[in-house]
C-alpha positions, -999 to +999 in steps of 0.1 A: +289+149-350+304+112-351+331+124-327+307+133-302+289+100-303+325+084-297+336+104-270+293+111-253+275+086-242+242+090-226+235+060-204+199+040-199+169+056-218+186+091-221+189+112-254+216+141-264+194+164-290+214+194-305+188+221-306+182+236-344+193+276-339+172+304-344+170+326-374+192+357-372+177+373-401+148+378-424+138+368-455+152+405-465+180+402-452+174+424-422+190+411-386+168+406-365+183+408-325+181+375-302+148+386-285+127+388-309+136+351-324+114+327-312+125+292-289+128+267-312+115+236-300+131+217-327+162+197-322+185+163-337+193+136-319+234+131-315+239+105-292+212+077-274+215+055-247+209+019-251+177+017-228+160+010-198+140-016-179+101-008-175+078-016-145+079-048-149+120-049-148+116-058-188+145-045-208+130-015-240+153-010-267+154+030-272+129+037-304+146+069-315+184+069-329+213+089-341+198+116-366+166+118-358+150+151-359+123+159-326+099+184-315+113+192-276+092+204-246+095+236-239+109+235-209+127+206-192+164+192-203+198+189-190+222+217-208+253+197-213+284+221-224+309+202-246+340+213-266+322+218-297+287+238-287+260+235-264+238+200-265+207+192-241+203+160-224+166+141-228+151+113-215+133+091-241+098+098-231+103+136-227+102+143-261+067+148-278+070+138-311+097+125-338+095+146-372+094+124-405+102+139-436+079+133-467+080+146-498+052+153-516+064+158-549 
């Protein structure tokens, strides 16, 4: 993904999330076909913008970064198409939530 970052660049408060794919097959090893795999609303963060200026023309550094896995809306989104696989284009505050990981061991 680094050569994406080098050669993408979303401008202002904008976010490139690759969406996580869908699972193809059970637990048992059965396939299962593409409409009965759910949307996943699920993605990681590729490629940020550097921010934008609020109401009150005051510059806000962007709070999510490069790696960063999201829960997405369910509808909304650019589609961007690049040479390596299909990428959706966010603005910041379009995205719901950003998914830490915790172990609980």
């Amino acid at each position: 993904m680094a050569s994406i970052t080098s050669k993408f660049r979303p401008l202002f408060n904008n976010v490139l999330v690759k969406r996580l794919e869908a699972v193809k097959q059970s637990k048992g090893g059965i396939m299962l076909p593409d409409n009965a795999s759910k949307k996943i609303l699920e993605g990681t963060i590729v490629a940020v913008g550097p921010g934008g200026k609020n109401q009150e023309n005051v510059f806000v550094p962007m709070e999510l970064k490069v790696g960063d896995r999201v829960l997405l809306p369910e509808y909304g989104g650019t589609k961007v198409q690049l040479e390596d696989g299909e990428y959706t284009m966010y603005k910041e505050s379009d995205l719901l939530a950003k998914i830490e990981h915790c172990d609980t061991n």
